[in-house]
N, C-alpha and C positions, 0 to 999 in steps of 0.2 A: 438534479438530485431526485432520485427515484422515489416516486409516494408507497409504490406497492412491487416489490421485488416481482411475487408472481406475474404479472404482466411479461416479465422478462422469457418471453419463449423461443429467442431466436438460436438460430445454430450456425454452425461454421465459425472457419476462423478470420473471424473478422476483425480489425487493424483500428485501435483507438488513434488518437492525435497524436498517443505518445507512442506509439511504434507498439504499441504490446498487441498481442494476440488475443485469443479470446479468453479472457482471463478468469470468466463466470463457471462457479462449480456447482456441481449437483448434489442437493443438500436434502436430507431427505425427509425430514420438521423440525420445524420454527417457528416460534412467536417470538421476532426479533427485535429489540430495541434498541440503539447505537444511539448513545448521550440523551438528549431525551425528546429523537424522534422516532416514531416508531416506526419502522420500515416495512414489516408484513406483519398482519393478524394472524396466520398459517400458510406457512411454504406446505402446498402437498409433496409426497413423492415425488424426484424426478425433474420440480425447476429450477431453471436453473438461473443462481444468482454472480451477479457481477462482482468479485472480492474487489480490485479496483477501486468500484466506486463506494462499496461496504464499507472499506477501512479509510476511504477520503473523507465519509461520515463522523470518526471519532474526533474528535477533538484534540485529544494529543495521544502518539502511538509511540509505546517507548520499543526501541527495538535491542534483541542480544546482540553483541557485537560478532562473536563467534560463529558462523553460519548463515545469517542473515545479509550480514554487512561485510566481510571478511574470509575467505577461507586459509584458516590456522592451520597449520601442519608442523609437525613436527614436536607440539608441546607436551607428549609423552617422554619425551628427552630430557625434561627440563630438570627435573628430580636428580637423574643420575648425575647429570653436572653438575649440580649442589654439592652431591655427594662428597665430591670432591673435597670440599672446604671444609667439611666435618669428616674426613672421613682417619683419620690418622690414627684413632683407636677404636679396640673393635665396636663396631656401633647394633644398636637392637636393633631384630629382627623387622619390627616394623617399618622404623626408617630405610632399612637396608632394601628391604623389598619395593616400597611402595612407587609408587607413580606420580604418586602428588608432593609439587614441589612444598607445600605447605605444612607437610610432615617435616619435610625434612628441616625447615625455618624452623618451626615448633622446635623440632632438636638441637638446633642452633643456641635460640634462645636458652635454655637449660645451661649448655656452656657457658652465657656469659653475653652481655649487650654487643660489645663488642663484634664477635663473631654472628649475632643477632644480623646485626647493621652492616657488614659484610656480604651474608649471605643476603640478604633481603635486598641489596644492591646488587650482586650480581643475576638475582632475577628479575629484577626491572631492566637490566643491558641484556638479558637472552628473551625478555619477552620482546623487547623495542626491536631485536636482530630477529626473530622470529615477523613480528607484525611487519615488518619493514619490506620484506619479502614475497607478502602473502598475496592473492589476489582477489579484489572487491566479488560480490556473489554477483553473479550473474543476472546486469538488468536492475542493479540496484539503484544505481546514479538518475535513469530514468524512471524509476519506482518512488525515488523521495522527494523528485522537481514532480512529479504528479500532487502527490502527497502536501508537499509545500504550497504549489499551485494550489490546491485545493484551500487553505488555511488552517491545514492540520501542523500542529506542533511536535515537531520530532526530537527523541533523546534516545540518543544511545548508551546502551548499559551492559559494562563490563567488568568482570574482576579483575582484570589487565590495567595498570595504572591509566589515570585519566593522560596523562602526558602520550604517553603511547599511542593510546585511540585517539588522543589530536591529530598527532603526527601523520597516523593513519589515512583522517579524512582529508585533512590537507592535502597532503602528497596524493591523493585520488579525483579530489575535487569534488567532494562532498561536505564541507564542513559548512558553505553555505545557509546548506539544507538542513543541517542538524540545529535544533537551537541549545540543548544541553549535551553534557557527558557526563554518565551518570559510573565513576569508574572506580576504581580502588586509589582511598587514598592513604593509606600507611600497610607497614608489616600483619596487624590487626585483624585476623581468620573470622572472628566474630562479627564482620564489618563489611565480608565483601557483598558485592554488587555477583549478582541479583537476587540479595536474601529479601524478603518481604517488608522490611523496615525500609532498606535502601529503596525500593520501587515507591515504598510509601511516599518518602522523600522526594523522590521524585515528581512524583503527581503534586505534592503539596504546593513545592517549588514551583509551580506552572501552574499554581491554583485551578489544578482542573478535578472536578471529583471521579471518583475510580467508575462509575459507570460512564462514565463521554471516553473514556480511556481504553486502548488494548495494549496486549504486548504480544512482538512475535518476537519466537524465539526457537530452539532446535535441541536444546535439552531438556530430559525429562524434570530434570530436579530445576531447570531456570523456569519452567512450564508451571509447575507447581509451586512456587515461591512467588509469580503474579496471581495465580489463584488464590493463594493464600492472602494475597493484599487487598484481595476483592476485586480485582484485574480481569477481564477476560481474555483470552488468547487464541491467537495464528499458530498452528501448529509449521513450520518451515521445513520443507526437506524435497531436492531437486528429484526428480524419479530416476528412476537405476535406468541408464541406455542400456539396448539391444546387446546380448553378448557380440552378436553377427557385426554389427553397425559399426564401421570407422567410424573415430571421432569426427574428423574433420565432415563426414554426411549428417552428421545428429543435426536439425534443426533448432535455431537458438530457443532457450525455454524465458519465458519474462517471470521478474522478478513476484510479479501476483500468482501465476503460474505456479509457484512452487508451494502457496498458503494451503497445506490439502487436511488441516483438522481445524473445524476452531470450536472452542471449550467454552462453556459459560463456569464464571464464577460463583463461589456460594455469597448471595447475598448482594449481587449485581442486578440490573434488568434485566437483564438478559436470562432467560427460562435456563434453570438449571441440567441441560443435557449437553449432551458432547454430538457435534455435528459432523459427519465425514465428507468431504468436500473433494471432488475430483474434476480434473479436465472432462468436458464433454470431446468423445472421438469427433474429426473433423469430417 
């Protein structure tokens, strides 16, 4: 466990025990605290810190299930299917247009429990055939036996039913590693995971307090709903390849690799700035 990040001056890409890269970013200040050790008094400009071993420091790290753990595709479809089962007379414009299958439930409901409870069923069988599909993020499996190894508590949190994201880890061979799932459990828009109540729930459930805690996650509104909990956060998102670059030349990226924002909470330890965090060139 690192006493003082600054010390960390080295470069290249150098190869932890768990196969990862160099997974420390250049962070440009910080007065950092992770649970309640303090890690640096002031990162100057320029050094560069170990994400790695930063987020093996929290205590319990809830993670979105969407991006982080999962690549989802296809769940812009999921509305127009709905459509389907309401769609027999003319329906508002809203519903008609929208994206989110949750609109179209909401309009479900209106009709009648019944068709409520139909359509709410058929999106829990298109997200389960959706997740079933999809493929773990890159470097995960070996990012949460780090994580685990370390005696960080992990949860994952999604508005996708909890059943689904079992099923998920399961069939990947990550559920080991996860200790909760923190996921949707009814029809209930007011209810989903990762609104700032549900995250709360979560920490509680793990009696860990919101500063020993992070969350990574890859949308703005899941980003801002652990902030809102008093959570501080991994900004997540893999870097765009080379136009020029075959896939198959791209050099694999580790799952720390892809941490390139993290955000302090209002009201956390952690000093209220937003920190930009990149790979150092090898």
């Amino acid at each position: 466990m690192p006493d003082d990040c600054a010390n960390e001056h080295r470069t290249g890409r150098e190869k932890d025990k768990w196969g990862h890269g160099d997974t420390r970013g250049i962070i440009g200040f910080a007065g950092v605290t992770v649970g309640s050790r303090r890690v640096s008094a002031s990162i100057p400009q320029g050094v560069i810190v170990d994400t790695a071993k930063l987020l093996a420091e929290c205590d319990h790290v809830l993670v979105a299930f969407d991006g982080p753990v999962a690549g989802l595709s296809a769940m812009d479809s999921l509305a127009a299917r709905l459509r389907i089962l309401v769609g027999e007379g003319p329906l508002p414009r809203k519903v008609k247009r929208t994206d989110d299958p949750f609109v179209v439930l909401a309009y479900a409901a209106t009709i009648g429990p019944s068709t409520e409870r139909a359509v709410y069923a058929q999106l829990c069988r298109l997200e389960a055939e959706t997740a079933g599909v999809a493929r773990p993020a890159p470097g995960v499996l070996d990012a949460f036996a780090h994580l685990a190894a370390a005696g960080t508590h992990i949860t994952v949190v999604s508005s996708l039913a909890a059943e689904t994201v079992r099923a998920f880890l399961v069939m990947h061979g990550l559920s080991e590693q996860v200790r909760r799932i923190a996921g949707r459990g009814g029809p209930d828009r007011a209810h989903l995971p990762p609104a700032p109540d549900q995250i709360a729930a979560a920490m509680h459930a793990d009696a860990v307090p919101a500063e020993s805690c992070m969350f990574v996650g890859t949308a703005p509104a899941d980003l801002d709903a652990a902030r809102a909990a008093g959570v501080s956060t991994f900004r997540y998102a893999l870097p765009s390849p080379p136009a020029a670059e075959p896939l198959a030349a791209q050099p694999p990226v580790s799952w720390f690799e892809a941490l390139t924002e993290i955000s302090t909470a209002r009201g956390s330890r952690w000093k209220a700035r937003t920190f930009e965090a990149q790979r150092r060139a090898p």
